[in-house]
PANU-313818 format. One record per residue: residue in one letter; x negated, y negated, z of N, C-alpha, C in turn. Coordinates in steps of 0.02 Angstrom, whole numbers, padded with zeros to 5 digits, always signed. Layout:
AXYZXYZXYZ
...
//
This chain:
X-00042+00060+00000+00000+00000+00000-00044-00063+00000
X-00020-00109-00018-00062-00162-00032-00064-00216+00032
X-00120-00239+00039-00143-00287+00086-00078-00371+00095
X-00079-00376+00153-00019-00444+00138-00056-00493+00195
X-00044-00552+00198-00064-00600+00245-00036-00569+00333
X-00072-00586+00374-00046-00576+00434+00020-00600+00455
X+00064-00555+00488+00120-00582+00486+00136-00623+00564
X+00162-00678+00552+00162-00693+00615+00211-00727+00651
X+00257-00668+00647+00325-00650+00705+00315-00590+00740
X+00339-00585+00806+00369-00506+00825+00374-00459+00755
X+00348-00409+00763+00398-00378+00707+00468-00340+00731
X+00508-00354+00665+00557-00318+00678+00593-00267+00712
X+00620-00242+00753+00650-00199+00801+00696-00153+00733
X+00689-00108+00691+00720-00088+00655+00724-00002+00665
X+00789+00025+00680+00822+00077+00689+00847+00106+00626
X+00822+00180+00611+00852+00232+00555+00908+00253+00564
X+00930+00265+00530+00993+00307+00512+00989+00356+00457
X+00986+00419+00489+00976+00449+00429+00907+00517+00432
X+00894+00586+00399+00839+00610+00408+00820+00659+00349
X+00841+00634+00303+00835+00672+00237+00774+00662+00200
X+00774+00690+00143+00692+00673+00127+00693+00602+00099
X+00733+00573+00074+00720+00487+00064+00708+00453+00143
X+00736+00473+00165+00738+00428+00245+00667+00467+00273
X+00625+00524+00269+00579+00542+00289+00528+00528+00238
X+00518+00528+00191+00474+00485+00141+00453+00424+00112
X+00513+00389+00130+00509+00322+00125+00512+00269+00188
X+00579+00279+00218+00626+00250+00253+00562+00216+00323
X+00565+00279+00340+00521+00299+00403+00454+00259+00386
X+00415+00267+00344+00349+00264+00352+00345+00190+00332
X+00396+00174+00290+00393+00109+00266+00393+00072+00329
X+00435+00081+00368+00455+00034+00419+00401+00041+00485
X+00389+00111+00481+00314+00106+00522+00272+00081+00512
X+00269+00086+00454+00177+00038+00426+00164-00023+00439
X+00213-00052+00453+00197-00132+00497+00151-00189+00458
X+00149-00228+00478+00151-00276+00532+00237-00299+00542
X+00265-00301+00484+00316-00342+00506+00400-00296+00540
X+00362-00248+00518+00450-00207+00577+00409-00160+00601
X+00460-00134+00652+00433-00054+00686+00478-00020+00699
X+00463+00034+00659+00495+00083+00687+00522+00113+00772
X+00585+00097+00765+00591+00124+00867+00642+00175+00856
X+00673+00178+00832+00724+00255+00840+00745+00279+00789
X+00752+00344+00764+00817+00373+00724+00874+00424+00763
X+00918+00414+00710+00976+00439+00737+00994+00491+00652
X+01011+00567+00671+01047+00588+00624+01094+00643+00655
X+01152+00666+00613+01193+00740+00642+01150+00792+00662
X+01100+00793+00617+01046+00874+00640+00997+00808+00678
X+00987+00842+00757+00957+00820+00795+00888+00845+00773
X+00863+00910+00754+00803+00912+00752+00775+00882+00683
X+00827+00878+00632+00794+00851+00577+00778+00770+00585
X+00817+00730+00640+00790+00660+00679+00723+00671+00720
X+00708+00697+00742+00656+00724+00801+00593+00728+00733
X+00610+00776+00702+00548+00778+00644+00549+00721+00601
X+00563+00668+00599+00565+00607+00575+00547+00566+00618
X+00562+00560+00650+00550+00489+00725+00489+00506+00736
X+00445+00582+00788+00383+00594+00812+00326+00568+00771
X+00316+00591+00711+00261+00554+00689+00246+00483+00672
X+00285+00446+00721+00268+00363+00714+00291+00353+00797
X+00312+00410+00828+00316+00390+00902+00381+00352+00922
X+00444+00370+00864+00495+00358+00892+00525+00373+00931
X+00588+00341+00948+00632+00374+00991+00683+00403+00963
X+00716+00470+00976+00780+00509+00938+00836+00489+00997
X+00876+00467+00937+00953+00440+00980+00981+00494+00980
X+01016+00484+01039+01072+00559+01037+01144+00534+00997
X+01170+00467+00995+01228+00467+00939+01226+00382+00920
X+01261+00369+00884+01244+00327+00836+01253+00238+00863
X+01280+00245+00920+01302+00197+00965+01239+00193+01017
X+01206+00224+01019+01132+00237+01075+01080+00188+01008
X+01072+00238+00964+01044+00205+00902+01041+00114+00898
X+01106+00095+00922+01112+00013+00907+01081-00009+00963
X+01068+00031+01014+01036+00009+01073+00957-00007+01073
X+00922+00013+01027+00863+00023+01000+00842-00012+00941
X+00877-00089+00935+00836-00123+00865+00871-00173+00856
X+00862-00225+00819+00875-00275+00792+00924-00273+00733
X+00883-00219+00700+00912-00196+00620+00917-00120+00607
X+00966-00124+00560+00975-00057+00543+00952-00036+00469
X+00938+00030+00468+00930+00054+00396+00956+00117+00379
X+00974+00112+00330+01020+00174+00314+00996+00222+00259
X+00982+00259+00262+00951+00329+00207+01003+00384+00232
X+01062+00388+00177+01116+00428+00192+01170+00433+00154
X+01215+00472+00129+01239+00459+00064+01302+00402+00093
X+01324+00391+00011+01348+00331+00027+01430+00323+00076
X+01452+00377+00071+01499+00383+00123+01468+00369+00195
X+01436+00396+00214+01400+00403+00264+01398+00311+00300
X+01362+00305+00243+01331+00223+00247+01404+00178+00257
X+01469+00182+00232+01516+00140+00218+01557+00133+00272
X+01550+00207+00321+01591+00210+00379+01539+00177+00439
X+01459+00184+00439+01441+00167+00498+01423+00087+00484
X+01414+00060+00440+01379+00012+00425+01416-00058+00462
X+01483-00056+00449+01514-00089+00456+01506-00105+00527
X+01510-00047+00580+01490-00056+00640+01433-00059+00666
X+01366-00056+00626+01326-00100+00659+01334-00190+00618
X+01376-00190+00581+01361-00260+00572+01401-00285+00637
X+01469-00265+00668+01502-00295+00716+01432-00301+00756
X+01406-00244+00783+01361-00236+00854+01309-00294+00829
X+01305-00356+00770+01262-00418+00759+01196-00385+00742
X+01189-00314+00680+01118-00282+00685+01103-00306+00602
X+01039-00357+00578+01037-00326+00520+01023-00279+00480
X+01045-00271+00425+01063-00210+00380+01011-00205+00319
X+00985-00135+00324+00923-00121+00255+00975-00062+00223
X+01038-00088+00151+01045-00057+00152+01032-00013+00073
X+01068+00061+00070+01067+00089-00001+01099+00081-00036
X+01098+00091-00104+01150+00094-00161+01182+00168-00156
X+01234+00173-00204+01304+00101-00189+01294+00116-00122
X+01346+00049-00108+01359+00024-00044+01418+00093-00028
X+01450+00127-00061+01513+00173-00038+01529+00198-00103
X+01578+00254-00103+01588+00284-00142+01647+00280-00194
X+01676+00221-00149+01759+00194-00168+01735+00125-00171
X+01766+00074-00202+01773-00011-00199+01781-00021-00111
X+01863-00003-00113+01889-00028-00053+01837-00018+00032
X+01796+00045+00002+01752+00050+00056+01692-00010+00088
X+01674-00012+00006+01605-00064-00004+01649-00146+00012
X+01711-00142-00015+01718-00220+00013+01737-00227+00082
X+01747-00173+00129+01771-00189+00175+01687-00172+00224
X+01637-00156+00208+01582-00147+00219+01563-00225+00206
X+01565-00258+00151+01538-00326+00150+01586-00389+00204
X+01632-00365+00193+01686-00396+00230+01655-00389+00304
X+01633-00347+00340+01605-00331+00392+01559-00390+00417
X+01513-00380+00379+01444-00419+00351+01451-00498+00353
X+01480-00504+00325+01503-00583+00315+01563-00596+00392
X+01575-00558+00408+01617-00603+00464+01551-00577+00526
X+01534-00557+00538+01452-00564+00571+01418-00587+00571
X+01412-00617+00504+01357-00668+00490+01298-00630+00496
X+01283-00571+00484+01196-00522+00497+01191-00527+00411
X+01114-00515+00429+01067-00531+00377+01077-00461+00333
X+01099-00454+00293+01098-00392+00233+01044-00386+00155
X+01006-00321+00140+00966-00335+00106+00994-00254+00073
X+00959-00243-00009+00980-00178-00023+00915-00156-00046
X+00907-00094-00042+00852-00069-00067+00858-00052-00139
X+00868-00086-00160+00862-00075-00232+00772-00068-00276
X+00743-00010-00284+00664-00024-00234+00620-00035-00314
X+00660-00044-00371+00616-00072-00431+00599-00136-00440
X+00669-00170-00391+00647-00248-00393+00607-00268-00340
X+00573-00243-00301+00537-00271-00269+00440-00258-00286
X+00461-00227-00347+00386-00214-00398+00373-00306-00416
X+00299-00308-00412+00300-00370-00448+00319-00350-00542
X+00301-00302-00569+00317-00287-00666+00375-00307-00658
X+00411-00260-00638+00486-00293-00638+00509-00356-00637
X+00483-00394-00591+00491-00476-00578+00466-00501-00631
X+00407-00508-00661+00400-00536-00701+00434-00528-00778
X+00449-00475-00788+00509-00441-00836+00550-00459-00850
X+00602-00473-00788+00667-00527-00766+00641-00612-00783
X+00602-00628-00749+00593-00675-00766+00574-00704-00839
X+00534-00660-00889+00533-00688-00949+00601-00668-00978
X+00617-00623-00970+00692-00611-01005+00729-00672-00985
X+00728-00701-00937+00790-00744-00934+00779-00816-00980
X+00686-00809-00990+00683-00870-01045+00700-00844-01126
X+00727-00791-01126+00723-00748-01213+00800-00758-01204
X+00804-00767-01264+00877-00751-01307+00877-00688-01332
X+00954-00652-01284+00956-00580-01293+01004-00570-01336
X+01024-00530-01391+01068-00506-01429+01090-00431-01410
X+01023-00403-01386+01070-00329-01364+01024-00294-01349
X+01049-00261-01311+00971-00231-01254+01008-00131-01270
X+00942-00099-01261+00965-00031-01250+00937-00008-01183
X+00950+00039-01157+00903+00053-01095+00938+00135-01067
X+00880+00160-01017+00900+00219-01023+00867+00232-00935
X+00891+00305-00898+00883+00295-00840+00894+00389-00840
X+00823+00422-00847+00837+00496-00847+00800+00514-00819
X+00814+00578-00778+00755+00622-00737+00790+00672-00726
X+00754+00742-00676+00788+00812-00691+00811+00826-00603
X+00804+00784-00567+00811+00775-00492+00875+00828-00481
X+00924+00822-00517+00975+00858-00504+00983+00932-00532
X+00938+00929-00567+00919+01018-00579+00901+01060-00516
X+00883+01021-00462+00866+01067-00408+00820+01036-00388
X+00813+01053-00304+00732+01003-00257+00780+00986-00182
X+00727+00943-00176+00753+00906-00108+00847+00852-00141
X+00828+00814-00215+00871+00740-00206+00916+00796-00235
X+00920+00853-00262+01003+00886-00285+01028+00895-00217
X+01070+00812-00188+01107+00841-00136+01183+00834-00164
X+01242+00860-00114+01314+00872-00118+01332+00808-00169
X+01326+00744-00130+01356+00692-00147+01346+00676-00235
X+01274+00676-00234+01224+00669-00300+01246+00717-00349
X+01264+00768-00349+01298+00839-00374+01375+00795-00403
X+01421+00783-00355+01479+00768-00364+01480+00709-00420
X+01460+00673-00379+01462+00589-00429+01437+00590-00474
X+01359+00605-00488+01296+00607-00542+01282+00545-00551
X+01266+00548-00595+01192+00492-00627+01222+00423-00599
X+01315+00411-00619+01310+00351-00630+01308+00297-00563
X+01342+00334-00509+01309+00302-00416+01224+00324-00389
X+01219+00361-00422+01137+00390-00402+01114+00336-00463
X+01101+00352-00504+01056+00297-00557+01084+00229-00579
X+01140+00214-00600+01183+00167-00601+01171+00097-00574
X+01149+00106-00532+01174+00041-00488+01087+00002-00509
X+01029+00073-00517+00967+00039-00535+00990+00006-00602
X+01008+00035-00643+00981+00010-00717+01043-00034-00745
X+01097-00043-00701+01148-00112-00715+01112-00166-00690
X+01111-00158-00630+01052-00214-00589+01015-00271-00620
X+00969-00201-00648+00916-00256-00705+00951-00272-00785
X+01005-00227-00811+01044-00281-00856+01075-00340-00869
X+01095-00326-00780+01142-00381-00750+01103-00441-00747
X+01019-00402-00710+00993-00478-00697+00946-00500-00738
X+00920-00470-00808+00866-00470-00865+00927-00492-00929
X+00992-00484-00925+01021-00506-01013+01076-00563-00986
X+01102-00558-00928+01140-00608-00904+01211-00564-00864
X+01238-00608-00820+01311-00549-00789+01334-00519-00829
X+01359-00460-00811+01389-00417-00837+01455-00422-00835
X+01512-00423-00886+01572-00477-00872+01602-00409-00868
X+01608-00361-00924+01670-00281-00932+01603-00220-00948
X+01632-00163-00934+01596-00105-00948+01641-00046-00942
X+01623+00002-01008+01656+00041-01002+01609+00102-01009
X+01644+00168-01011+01606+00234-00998+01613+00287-01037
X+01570+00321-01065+01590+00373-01117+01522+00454-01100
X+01565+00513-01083+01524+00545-01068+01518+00593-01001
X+01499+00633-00979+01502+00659-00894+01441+00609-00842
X+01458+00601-00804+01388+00559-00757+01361+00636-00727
X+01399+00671-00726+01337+00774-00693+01318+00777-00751
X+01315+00758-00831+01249+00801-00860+01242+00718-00911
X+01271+00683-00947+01238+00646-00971+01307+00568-00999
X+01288+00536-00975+01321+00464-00968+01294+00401-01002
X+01350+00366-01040+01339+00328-01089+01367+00277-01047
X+01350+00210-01047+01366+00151-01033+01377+00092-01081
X+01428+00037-01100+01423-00002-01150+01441-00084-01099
X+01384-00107-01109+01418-00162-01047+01417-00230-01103
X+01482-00287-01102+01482-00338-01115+01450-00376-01083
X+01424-00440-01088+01387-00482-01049+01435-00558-01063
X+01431-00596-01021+01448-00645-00993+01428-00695-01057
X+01362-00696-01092+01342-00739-01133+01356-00726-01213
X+01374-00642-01224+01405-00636-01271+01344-00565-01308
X+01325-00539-01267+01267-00498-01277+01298-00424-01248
X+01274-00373-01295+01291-00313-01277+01226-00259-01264
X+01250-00217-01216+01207-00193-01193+01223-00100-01197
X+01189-00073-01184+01188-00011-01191+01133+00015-01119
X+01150+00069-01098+01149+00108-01034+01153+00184-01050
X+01095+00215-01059+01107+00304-01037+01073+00312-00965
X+01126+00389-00931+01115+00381-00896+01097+00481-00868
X+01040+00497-00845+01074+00586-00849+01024+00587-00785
X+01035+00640-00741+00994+00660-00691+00980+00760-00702
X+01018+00773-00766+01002+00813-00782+00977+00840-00846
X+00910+00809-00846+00853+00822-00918+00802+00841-00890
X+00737+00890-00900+00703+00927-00890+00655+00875-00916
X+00621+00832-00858+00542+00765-00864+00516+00803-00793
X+00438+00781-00840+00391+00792-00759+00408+00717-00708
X+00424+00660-00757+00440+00626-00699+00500+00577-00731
X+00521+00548-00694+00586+00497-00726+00558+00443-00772
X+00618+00410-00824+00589+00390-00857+00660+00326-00867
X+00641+00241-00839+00656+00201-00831+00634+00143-00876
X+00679+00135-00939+00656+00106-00989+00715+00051-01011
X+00684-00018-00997+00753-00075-01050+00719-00097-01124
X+00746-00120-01153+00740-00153-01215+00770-00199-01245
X+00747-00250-01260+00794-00327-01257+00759-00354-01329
X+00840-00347-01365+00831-00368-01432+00848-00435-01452
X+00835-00497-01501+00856-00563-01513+00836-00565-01570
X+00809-00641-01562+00796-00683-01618+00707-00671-01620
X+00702-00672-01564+00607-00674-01553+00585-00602-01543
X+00531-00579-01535+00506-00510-01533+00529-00477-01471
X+00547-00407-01456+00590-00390-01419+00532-00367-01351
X+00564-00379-01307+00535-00350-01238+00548-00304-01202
X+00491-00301-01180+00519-00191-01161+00486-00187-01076
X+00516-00178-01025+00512-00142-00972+00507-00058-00987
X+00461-00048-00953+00455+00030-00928+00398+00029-00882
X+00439+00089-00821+00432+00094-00756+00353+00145-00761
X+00349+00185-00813+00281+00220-00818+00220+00223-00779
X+00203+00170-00808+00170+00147-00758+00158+00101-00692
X+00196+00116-00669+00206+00058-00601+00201+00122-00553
X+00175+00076-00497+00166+00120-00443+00211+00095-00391
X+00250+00162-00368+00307+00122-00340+00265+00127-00275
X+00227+00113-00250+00186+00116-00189+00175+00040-00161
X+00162+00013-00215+00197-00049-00239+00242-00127-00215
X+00308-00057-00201+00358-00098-00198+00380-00104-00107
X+00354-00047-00071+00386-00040-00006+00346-00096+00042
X+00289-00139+00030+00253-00179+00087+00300-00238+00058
X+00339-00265-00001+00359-00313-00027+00437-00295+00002
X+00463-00251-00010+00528-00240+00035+00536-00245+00113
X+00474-00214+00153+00497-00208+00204+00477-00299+00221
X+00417-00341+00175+00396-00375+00220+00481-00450+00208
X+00493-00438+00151+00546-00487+00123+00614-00472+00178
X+00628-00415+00200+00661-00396+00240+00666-00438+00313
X+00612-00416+00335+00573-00443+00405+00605-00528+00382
X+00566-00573+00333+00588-00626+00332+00637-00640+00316
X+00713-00624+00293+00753-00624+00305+00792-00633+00347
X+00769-00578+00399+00798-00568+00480+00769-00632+00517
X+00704-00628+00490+00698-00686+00532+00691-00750+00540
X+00723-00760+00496+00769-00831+00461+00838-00839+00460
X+00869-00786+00449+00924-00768+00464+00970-00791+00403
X+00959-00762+00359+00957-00786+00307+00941-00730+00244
X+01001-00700+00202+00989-00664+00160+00964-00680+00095
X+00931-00623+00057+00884-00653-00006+00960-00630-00050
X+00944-00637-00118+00987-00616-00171+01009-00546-00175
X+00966-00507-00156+00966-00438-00166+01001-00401-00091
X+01057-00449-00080+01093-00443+00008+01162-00385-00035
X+01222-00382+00026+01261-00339+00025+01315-00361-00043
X+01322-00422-00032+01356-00466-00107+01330-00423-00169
X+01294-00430-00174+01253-00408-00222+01268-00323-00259
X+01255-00287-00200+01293-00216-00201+01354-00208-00213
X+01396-00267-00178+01463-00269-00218+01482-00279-00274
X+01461-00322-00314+01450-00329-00383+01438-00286-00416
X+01378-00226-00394+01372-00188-00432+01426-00131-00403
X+01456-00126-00359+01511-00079-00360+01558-00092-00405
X+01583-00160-00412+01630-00181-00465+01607-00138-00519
X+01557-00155-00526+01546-00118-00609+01560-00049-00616
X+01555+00000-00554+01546+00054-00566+01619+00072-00548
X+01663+00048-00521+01717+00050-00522+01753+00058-00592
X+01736+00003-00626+01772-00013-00703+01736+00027-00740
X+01687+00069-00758+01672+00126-00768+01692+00161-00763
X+01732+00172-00691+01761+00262-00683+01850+00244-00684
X+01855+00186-00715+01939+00134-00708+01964+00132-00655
X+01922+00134-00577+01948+00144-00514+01980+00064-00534
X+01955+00017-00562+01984-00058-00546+01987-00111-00603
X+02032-00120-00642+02049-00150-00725+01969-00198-00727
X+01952-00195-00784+01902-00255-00818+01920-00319-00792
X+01871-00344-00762+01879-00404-00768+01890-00421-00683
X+01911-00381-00634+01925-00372-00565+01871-00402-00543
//
């Protein structure tokens, strides 16, 4: 991970939720590695799969999820998205900020009443959305927004759901387009301009087509599969116009990268009190979209 200036607040009091292999590969260590948060407790249903997550950074294992709020400032959630939609809400009452995942829930009505939470709390909300916190990416977004786009293609495939640790229940059910989805609208949304309608053609369990209108009059295109046979995923936009076209791909980026820039943007957040762009709003938006995708909610909602 890369070197950052000394940080100089407390760090963060930030509590897990969660003990799966994202929350034990990422979640955890991210927030241990410090300077600016620390790890102090997790909380999950399998007590020992919390215990083997928490010990090697010298946490504490909550016995239920209300002990958990007793132990941090902030919360983070590595857990599917149901999971996330029912507890979240109640640590925003208990005034904790929120590190959270995509989607925000599995339904609209969940995720708005999750932001709804949020906002009458007033706590600081951030999403891990973990490509934008690459600097490639940033700078990507940012020249795109000086290019005139006519029509972008982009694609979002890997074989995760063929089997491993990430083929879990939820990921199985939904597919690509709440598991991958929410990445590669994100950066359409925020590299060609808002995304005004979108519609869907295809299964999201083996392979998913996306056609999104844009706000400025630009169309976009979205595949989406978690079941294609790559040694590793393969995260690619393409932005066509008037001038020579620009191409993101994740290839080479090291997402190793992105977690000292998340956790540390986080930390300042909280402790400002004060959300960045990439807060719970944000996740809602992109639920909208994925809503009008699956017609849970007319175009244009």
């Amino acid at each position: 991970m890369t070197e950052h200036a000394a940080w100089p607040h407390a760090p963060v009091r930030v509590a897990l939720v969660g003990a799966g292999p994202w929350a034990r590969t990422m979640h955890a260590r991210m927030l241990a590695a410090g300077p600016e948060t620390e790890l102090t407790a997790v909380w999950a249903r399998r007590t020992d799969a919390a215990r083997a997550t928490a010990e090697p950074y010298g946490a504490a294992v909550a016995g239920s999820f209300d002990e958990l709020l007793d132990h941090c400032e902030a919360v983070a959630f590595a857990v599917p998205p149901s999971v996330q939609a029912e507890l979240a809400p109640r640590a925003a009452k208990a005034g904790k900020a929120l590190l959270l995942e995509k989607p925000l829930a599995l339904d609209l009505p969940s995720a708005e009443r999750l932001v709804d939470a949020v906002d009458e709390a007033g706590v600081v909300s951030q999403l891990v959305l973990t490509k934008r916190y690459h600097p490639t990416t940033r700078r990507f977004i940012e020249q795109a927004r000086r290019t005139e786009v006519t029509g972008a293609r982009s694609c979002y495939l890997h074989g995760a759901f063929l089997g491993g640790d990430f083929a879990t229940s939820w990921r199985l059910e939904h597919g690509a387009l709440y598991d991958l989805g929410p990445h590669l609208l994100d950066l359409l949304d925020a590299a060609v301009g808002p995304i005004a309608s979108i519609r869907a053609t295809g299964d999201s369990r083996r392979w998913l087509e996306l056609t999104c209108e844009h706000e400025n009059g630009a169309v976009s295109q979205a595949s989406l599969s978690g079941r294609v046979s790559r040694d590793r995923a393969l995260t690619r936009v393409e932005l066509f116009g008037p001038g020579p076209e620009l191409v993101y791909d994740t290839a080479e980026i090291d997402h190793e990268e992105c977690w000292p820039v998340l956790r540390r943007e986080f930390a300042e957040a909280v402790r400002a009190g004060r959300s960045s762009e990439l807060d719970a709003h944000r996740g809602l938006h992109l639920q909208r979209l994925l809503a009008q995708a699956t017609n849970e909610s007319p175009a244009g909602d």
